[in-house]
C-alpha positions as CSV (number, residue, x, y, z in Angstrom):
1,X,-40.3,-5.2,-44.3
2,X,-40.0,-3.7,-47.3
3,X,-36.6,-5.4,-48.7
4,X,-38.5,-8.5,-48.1
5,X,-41.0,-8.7,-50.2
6,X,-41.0,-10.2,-53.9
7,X,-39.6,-7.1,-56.5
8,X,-40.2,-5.6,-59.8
9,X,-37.7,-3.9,-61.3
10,X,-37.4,-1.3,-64.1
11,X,-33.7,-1.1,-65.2
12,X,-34.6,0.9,-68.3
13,X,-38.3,1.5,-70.5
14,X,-39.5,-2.1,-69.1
15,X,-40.5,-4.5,-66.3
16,X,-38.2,-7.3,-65.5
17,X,-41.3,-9.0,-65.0
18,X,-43.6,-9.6,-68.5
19,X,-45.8,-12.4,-66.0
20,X,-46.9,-12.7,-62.8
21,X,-49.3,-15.3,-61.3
22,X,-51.3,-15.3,-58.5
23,X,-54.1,-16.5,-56.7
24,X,-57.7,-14.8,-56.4
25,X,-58.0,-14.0,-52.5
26,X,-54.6,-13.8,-51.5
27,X,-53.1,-10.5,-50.9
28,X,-50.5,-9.8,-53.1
29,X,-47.3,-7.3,-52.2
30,X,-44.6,-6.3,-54.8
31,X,-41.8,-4.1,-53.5
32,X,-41.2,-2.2,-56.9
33,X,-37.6,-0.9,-57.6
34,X,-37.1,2.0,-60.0
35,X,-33.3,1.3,-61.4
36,X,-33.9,4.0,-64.1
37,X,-33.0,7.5,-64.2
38,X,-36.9,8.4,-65.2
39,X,-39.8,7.9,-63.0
40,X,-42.4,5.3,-63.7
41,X,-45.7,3.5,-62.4
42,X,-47.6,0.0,-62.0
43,X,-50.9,0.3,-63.0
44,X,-53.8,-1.9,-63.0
45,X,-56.7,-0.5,-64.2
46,X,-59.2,-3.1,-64.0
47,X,-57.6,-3.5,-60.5
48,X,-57.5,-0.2,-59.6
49,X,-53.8,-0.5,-58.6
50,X,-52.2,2.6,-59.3
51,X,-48.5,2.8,-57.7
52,X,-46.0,5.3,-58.3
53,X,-42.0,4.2,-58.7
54,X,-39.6,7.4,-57.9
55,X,-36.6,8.0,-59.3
56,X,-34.0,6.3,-57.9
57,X,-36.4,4.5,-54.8
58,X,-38.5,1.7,-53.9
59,X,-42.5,1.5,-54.0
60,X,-45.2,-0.7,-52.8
61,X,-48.0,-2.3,-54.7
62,X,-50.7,-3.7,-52.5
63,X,-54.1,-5.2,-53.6
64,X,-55.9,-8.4,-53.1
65,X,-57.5,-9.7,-56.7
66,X,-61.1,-10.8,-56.4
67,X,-61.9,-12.3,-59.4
68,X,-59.7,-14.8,-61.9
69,X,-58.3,-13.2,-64.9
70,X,-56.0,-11.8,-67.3
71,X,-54.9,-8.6,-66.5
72,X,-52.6,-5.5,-68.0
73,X,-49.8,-3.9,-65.6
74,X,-47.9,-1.0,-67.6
75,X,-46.5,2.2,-66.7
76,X,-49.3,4.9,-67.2
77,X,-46.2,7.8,-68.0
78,X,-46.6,9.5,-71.3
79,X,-44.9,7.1,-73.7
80,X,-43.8,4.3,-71.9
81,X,-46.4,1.5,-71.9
82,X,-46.1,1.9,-75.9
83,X,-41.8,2.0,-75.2
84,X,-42.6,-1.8,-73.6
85,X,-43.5,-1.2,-70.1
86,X,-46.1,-3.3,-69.8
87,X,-46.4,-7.3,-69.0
88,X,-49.8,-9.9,-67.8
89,X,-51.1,-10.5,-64.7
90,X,-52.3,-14.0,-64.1
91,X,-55.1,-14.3,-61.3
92,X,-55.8,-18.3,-61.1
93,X,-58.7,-19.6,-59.3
C-alpha cells in the first residue's frame, strides 16, 4: 500500500515538494522517499506531524488537518531546514 500512495522525495538538502494543498477533513498520506545518503524528517509543528525518513527507505506521514491554513513542513535535523528543507502546506476549506 505503501508504493501507492502520493511521495515526497529528498534527493539531496531539500523536498521535491516546496507546496502541497489539501483539504481540511480529509486524511492525508504521503509515502516519503529518502534518496539521500543522510537521514531526514517531515515535520509539522503546528500539526504535530513528526515523521522520520531513514537513510536509504521509505516513511509514512499520516494526519488529518482540522483547521484551514498555512503551514511549515521542514526537516527538524541540525542544519537542514536552514540548508532548504523546508516548503508550505496549504489546508483549503
Amino acid at each position: 500500500m505503501l508504493a501507492s500512495l502520493p511521495a515526497i522525495s529528498t534527493p539531496a538538502f531539500h523536498f521535491d515538494r516546496k507546496e502541497i494543498r489539501v483539504k481540511v477533513g480529509e486524511v492525508v498520506a504521503f509515502r516519503l522517499d529518502n534518496l539521500h545518503d543522510a537521514p531526514h524528517s517531515f515535520d509539522i509543528d503546528e500539526l504535530n506531524v513528526h515523521a522520520s525518513m531513514p537513510v536509504g527507505q521509505s516513511g509514512l506521514a499520516l494526519f488529518t488537518p482540522t483547521k484551514p491554513g498555512t503551514y511549515t513542513f521542514y526537516c527538524s535535523l541540525p542544519g537542514h531546514q536552514a540548508a532548504g528543507m523546508q516548503g508550505m502546506l496549504i489546508v483549503d476549506q
